[in-house]
BAKOLLO-121068 format. One record per atom (N, C-alpha, C): residue in three letters; atom name; x, y, z. Coordinates in Angstrom, 2 decimals, padded with zeros to 5 digits, m for minus. Example, Ala and Ser with C-alpha at 12.3 -4.5 7.8 and 13.67 -1.06 7.14 Angstrom:
REM residues 2
(node ALA, N, (013.19, m005.69, 007.80));
(node ALA, CA, (012.30, m004.50, 007.80));
(node ALA, C, (013.20, m003.30, 007.80));
(node SER, N, (012.85, m002.25, 007.08));
(node SER, CA, (013.67, m001.06, 007.14));
(node SER, C, (012.90, 000.03, 007.87));
END
This chain:
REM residues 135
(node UNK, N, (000.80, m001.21, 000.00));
(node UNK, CA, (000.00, 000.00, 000.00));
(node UNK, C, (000.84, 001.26, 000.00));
(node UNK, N, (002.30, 001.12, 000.26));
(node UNK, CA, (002.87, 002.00, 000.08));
(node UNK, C, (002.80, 003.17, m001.30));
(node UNK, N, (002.54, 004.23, m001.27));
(node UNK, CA, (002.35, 005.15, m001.94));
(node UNK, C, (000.83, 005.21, m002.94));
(node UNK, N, (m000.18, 003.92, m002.11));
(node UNK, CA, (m001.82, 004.17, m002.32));
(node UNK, C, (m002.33, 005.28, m002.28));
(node UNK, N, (m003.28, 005.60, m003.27));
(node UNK, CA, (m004.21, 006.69, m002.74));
(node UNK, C, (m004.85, 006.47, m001.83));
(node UNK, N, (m005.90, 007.42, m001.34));
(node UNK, CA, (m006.55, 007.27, m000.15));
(node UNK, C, (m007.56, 006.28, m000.53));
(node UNK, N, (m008.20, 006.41, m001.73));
(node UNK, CA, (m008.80, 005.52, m002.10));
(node UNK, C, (m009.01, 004.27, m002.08));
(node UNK, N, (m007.60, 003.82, m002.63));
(node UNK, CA, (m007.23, 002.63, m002.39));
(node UNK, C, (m006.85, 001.81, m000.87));
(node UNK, N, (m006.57, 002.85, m000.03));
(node UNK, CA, (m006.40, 002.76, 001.57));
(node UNK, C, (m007.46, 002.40, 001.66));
(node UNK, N, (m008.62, 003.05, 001.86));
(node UNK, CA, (m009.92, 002.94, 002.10));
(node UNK, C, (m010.65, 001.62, 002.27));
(node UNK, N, (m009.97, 000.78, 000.34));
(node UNK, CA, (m010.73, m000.02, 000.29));
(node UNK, C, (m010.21, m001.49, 000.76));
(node UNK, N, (m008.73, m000.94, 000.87));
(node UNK, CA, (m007.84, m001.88, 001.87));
(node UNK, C, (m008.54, m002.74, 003.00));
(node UNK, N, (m008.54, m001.14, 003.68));
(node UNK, CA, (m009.11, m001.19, 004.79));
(node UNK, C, (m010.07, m001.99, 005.20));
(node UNK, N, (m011.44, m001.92, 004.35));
(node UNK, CA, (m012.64, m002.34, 004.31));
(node UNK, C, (m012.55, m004.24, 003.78));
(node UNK, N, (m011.31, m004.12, 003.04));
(node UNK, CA, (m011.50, m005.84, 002.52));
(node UNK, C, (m011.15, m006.57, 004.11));
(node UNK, N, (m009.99, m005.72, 004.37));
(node UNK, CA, (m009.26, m006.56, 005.89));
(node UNK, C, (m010.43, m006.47, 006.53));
(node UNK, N, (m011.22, m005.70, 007.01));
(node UNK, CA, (m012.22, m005.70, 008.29));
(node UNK, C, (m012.91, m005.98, 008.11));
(node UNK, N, (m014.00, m006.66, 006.86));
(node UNK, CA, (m014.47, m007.61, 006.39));
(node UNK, C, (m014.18, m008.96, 006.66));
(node UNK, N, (m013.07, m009.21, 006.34));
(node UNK, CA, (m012.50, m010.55, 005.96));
(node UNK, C, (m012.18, m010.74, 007.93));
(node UNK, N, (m011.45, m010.10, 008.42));
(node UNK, CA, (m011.48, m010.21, 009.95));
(node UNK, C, (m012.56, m010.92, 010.38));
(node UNK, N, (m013.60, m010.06, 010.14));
(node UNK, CA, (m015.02, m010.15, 010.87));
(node UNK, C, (m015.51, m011.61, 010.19));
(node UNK, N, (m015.40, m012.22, 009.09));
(node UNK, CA, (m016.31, m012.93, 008.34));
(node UNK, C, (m015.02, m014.16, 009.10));
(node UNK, N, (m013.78, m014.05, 009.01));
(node UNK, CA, (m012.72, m015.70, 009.55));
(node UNK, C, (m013.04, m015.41, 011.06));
(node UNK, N, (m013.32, m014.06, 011.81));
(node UNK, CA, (m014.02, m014.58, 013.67));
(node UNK, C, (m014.95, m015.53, 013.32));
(node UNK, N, (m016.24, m014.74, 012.81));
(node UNK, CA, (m017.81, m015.25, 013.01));
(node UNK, C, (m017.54, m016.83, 012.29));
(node UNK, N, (m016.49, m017.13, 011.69));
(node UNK, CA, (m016.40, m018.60, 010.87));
(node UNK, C, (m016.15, m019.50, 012.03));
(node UNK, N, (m014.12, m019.01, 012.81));
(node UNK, CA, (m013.98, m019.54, 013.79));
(node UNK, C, (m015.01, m019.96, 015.13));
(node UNK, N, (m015.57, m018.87, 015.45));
(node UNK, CA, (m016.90, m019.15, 016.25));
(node UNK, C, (m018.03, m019.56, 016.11));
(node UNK, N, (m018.26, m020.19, 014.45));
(node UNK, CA, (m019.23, m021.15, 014.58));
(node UNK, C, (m018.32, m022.63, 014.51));
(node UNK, N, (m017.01, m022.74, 013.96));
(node UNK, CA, (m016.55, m023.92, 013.92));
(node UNK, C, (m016.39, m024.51, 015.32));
(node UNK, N, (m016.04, m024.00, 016.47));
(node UNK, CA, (m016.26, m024.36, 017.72));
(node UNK, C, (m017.33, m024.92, 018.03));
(node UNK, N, (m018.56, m024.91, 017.20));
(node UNK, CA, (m019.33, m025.50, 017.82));
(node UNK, C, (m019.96, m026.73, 016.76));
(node UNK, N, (m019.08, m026.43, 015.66));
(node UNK, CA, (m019.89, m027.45, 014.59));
(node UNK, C, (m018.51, m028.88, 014.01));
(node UNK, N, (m017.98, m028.58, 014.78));
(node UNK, CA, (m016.55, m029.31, 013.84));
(node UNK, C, (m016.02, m030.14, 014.88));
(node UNK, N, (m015.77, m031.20, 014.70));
(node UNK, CA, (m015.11, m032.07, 015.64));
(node UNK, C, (m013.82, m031.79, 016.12));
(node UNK, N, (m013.55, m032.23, 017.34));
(node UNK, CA, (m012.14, m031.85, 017.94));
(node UNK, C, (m010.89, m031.81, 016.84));
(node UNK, N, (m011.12, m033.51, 015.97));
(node UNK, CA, (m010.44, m033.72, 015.12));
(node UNK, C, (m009.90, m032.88, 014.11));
(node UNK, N, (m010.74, m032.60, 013.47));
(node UNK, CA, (m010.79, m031.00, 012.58));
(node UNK, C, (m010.30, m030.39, 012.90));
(node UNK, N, (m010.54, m029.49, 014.01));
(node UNK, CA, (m010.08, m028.40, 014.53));
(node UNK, C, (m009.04, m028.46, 015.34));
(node UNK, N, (m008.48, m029.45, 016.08));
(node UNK, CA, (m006.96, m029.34, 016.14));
(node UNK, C, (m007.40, m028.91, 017.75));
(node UNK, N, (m008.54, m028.68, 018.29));
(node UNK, CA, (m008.75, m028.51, 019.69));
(node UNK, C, (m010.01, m028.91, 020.05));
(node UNK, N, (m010.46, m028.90, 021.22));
(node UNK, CA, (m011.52, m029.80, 021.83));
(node UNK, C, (m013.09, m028.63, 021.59));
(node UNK, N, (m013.92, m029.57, 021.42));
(node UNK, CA, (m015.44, m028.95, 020.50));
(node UNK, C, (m015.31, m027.41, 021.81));
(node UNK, N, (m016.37, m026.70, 021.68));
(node UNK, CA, (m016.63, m025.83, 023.12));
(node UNK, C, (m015.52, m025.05, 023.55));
(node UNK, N, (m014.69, m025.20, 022.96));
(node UNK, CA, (m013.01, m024.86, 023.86));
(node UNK, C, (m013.47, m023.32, 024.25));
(node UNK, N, (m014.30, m022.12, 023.37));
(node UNK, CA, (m014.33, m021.32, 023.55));
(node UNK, C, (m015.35, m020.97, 024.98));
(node UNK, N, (m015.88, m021.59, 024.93));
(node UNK, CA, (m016.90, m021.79, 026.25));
(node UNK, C, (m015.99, m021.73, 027.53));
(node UNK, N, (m015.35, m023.20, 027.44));
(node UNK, CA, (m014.22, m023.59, 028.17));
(node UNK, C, (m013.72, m022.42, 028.93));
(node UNK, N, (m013.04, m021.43, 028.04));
(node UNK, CA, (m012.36, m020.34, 028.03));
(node UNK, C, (m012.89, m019.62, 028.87));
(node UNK, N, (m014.23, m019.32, 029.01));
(node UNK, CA, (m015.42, m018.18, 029.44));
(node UNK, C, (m015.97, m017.58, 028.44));
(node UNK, N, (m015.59, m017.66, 027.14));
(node UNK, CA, (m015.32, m016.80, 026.01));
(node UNK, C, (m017.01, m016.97, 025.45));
(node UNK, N, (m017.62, m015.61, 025.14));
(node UNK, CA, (m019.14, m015.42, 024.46));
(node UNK, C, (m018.85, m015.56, 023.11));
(node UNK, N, (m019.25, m016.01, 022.37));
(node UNK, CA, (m018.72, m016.02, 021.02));
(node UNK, C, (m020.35, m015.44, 020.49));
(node UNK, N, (m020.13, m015.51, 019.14));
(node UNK, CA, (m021.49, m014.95, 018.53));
(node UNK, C, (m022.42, m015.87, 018.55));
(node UNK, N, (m022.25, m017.30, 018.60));
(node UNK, CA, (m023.03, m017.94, 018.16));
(node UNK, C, (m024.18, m017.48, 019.84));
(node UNK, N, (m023.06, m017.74, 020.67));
(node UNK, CA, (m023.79, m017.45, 022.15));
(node UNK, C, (m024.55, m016.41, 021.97));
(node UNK, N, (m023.75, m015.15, 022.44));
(node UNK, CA, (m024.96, m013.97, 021.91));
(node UNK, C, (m025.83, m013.38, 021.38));
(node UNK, N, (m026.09, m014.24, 020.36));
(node UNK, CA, (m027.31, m014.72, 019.60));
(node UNK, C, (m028.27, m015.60, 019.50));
(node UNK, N, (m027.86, m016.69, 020.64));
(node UNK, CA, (m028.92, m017.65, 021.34));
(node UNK, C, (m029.31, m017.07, 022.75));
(node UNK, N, (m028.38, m015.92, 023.32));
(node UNK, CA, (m029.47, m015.12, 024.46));
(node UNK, C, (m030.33, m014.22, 023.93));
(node UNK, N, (m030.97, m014.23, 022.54));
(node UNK, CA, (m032.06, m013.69, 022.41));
(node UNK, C, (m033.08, m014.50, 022.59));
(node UNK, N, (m033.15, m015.93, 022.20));
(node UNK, CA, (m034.22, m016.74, 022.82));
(node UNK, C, (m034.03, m017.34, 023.99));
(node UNK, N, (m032.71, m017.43, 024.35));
(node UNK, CA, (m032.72, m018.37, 025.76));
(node UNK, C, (m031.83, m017.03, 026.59));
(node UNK, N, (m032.26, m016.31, 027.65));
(node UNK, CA, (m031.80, m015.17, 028.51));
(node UNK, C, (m031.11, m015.64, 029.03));
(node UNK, N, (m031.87, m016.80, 029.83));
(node UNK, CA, (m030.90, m017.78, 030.64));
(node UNK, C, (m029.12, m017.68, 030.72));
(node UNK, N, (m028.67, m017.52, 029.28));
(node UNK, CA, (m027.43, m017.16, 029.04));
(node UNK, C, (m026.45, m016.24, 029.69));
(node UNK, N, (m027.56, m014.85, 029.98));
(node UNK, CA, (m026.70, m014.22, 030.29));
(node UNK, C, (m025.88, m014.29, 031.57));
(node UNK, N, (m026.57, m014.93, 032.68));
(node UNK, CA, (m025.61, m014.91, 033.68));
(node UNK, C, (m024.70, m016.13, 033.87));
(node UNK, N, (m024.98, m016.82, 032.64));
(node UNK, CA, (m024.00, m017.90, 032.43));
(node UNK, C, (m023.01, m017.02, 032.28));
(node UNK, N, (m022.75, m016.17, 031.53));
(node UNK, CA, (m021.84, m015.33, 030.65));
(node UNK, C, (m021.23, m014.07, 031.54));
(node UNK, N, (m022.10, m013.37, 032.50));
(node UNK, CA, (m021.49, m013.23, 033.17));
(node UNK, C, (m020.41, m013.70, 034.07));
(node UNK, N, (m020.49, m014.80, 034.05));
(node UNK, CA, (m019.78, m015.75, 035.38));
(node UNK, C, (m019.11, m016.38, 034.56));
(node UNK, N, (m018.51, m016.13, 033.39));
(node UNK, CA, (m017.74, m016.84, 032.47));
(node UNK, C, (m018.12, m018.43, 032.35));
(node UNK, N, (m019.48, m019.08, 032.16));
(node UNK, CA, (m019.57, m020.35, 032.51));
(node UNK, C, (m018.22, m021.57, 033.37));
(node UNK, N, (m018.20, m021.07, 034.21));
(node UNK, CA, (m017.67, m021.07, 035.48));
(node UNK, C, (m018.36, m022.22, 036.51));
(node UNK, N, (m019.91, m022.07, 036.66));
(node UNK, CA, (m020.37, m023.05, 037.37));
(node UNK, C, (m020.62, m024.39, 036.73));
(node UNK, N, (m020.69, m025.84, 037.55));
(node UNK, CA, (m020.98, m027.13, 036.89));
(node UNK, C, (m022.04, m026.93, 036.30));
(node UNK, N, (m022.11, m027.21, 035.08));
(node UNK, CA, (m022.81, m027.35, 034.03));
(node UNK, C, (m022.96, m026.58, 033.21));
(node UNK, N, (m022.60, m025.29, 033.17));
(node UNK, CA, (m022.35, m023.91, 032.59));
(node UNK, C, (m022.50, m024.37, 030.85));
(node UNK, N, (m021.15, m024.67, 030.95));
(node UNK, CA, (m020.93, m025.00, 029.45));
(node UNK, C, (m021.37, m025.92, 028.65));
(node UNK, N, (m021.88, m026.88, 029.10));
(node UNK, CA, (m022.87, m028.05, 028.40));
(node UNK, C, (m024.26, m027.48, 028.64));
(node UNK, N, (m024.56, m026.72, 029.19));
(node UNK, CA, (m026.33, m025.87, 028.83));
(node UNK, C, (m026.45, m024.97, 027.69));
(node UNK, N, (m024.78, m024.13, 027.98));
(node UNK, CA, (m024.89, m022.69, 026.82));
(node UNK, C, (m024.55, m023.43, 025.32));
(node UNK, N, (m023.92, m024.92, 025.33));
(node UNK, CA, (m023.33, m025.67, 023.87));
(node UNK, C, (m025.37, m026.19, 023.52));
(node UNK, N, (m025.50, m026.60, 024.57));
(node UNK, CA, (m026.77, m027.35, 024.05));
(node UNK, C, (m027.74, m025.86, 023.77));
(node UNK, N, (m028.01, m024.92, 024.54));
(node UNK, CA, (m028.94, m023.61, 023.91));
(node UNK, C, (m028.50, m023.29, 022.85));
(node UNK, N, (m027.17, m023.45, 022.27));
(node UNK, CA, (m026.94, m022.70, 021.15));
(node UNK, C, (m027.13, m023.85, 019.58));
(node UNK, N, (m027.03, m024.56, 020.25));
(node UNK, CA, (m027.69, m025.95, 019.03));
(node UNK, C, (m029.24, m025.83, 018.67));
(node UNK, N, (m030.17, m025.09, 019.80));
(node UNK, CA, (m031.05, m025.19, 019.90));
(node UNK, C, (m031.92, m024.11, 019.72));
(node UNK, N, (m030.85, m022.81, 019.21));
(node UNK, CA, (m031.33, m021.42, 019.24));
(node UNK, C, (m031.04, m021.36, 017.28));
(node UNK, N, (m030.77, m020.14, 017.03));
(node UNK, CA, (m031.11, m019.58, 015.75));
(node UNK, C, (m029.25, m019.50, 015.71));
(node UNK, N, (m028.49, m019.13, 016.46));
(node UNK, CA, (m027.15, m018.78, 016.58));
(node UNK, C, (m026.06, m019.15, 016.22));
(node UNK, N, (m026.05, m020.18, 015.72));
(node UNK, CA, (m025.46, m020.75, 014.58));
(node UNK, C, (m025.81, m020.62, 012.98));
(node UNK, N, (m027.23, m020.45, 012.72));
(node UNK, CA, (m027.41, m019.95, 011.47));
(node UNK, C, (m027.09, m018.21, 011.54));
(node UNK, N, (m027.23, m017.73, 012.62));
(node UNK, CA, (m027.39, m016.16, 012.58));
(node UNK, C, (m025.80, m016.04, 012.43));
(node UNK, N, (m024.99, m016.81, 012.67));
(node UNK, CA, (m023.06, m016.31, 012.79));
(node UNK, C, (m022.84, m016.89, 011.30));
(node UNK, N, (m023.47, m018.40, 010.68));
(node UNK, CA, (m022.93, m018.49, 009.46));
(node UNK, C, (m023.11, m017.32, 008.39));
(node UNK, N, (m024.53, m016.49, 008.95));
(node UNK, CA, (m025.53, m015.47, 007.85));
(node UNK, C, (m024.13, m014.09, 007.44));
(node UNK, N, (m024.15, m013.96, 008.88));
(node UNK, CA, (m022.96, m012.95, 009.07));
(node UNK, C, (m021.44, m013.37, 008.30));
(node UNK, N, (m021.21, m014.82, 008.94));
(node UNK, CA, (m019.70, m014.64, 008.26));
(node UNK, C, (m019.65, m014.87, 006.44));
(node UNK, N, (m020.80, m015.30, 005.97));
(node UNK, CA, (m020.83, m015.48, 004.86));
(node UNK, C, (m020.83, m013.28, 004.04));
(node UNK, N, (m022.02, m012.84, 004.55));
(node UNK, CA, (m022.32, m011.57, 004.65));
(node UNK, C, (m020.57, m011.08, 004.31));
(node UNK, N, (m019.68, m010.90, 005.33));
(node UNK, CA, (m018.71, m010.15, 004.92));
(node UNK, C, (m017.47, m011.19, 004.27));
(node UNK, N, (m017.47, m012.39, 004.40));
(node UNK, CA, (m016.90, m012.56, 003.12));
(node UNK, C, (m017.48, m011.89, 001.84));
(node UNK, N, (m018.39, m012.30, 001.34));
(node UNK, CA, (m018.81, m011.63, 000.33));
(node UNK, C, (m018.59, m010.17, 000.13));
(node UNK, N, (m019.06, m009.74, 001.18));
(node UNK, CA, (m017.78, m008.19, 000.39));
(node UNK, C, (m016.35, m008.12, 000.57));
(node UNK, N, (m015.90, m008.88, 001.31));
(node UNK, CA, (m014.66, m008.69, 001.11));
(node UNK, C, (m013.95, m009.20, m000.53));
(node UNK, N, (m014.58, m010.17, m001.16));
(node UNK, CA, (m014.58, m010.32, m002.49));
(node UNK, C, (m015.27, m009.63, m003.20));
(node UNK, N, (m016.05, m008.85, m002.60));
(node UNK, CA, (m016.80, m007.71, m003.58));
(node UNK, C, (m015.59, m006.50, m003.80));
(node UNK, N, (m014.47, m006.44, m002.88));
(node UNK, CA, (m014.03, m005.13, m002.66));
(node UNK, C, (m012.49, m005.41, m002.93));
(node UNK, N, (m012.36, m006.88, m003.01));
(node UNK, CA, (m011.09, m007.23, m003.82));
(node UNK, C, (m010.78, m007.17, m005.21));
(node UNK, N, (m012.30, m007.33, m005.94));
(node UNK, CA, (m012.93, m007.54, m007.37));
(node UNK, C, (m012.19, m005.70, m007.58));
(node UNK, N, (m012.69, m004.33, m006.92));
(node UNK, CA, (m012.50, m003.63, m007.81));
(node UNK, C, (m011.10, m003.13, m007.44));
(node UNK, N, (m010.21, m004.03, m007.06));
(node UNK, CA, (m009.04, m003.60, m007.22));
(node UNK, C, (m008.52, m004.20, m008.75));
(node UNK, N, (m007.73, m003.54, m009.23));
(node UNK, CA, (m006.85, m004.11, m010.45));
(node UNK, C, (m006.13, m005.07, m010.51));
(node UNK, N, (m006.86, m005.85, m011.89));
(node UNK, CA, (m006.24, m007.32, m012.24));
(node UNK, C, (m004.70, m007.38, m011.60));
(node UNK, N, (m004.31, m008.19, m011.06));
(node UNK, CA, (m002.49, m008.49, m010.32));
(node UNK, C, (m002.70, m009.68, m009.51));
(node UNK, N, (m001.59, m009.90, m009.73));
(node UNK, CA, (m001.41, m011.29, m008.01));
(node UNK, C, (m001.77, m010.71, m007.35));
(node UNK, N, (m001.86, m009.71, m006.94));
(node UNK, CA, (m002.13, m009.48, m005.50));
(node UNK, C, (m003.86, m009.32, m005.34));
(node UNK, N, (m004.26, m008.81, m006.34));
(node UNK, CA, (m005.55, m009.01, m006.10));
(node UNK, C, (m006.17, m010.23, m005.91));
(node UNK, N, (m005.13, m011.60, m007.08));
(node UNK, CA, (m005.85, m012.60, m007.15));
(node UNK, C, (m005.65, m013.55, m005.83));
(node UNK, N, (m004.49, m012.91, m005.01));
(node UNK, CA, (m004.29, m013.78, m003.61));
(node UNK, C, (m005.19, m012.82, m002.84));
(node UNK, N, (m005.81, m011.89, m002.84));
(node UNK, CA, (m007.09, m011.43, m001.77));
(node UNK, C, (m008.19, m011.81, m002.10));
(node UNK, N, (m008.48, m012.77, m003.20));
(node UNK, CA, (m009.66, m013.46, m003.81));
(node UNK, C, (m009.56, m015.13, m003.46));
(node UNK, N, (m008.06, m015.49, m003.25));
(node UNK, CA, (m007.95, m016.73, m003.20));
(node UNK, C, (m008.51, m016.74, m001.04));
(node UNK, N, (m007.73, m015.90, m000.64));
(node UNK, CA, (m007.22, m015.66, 000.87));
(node UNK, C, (m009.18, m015.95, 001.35));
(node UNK, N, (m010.32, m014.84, 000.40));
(node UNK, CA, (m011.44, m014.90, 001.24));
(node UNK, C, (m012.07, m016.00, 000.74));
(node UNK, N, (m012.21, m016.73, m000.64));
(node UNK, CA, (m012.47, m018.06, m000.78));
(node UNK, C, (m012.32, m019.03, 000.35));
(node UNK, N, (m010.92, m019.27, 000.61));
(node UNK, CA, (m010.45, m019.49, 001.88));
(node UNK, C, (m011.51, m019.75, 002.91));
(node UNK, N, (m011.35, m018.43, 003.31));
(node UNK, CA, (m012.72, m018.04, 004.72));
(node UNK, C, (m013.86, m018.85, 004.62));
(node UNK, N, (m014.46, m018.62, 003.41));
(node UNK, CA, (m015.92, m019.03, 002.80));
(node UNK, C, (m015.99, m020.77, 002.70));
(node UNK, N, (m014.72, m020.76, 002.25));
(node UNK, CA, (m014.89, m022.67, 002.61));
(node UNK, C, (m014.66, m023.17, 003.35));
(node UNK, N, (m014.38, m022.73, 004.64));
(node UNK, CA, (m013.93, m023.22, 005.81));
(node UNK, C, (m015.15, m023.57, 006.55));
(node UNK, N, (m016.27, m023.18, 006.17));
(node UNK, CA, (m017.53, m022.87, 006.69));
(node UNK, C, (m018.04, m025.05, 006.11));
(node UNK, N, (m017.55, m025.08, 005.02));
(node UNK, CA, (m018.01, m026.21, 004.34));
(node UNK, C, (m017.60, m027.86, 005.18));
END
């Protein structure tokens, strides 16, 4: 980007924080959809952690219950096998795939109007990437 217009900064900008947002909301549904195997760490790990991920915060719109799981970093026995099973059982997993798909797609929308080059075609390969990870 050295000696970019602002323009081109701009749209930099917008592919990375796209593409950020769309490989979180991916990672945080794969925690809950992908076997340990796959993923190289144990299902829930983010739970584990204390960690709210989106899929969570989007299953305390039907199940509230959540939130003081979440306050308390699911912390108490059983914490984390209630908030894995509400979120199987809520919308919150389709609502994080909706999203991470959402900004992949612009982030390949916003790679597209950069000019034909490798480099464009590795910021097209990079959010493909993202988008199939979901698969």
């Amino acid at each position: 980007l050295s000696g970019a217009d602002e323009q081109m900064a701009e749209l930099s900008f917008q592919y990375g924080r796209n593409l950020g947002l769309a490989f979180q909301f991916v990672d945080d549904l794969l925690d809950f959809v992908s076997s340990s195997e796959a993923m190289g760490k144990p299902a829930a790990a983010d739970l584990k952690l204390g960690l709210a991920t989106a899929p969570v915060l989007f299953a305390c719109e039907k199940f509230p219950e959540l939130n003081p799981m979440i306050l308390r970093r699911f912390r108490e026995p059983g914490d984390v096998e209630r908030a894995y099973e509400l979120v199987h059982q809520s919308q919150g997993l389709e609502q994080t795939r909706f999203l991470a798909r959402k900004h992949c797609i612009e982030a390949l929308r916003l790679a597209s109007q950069i000019s034909e080059s490798p480099y464009q075609k590795g910021l097209i390969v990079v959010g493909d990437f993202v988008l199939n990870r979901m698969k």
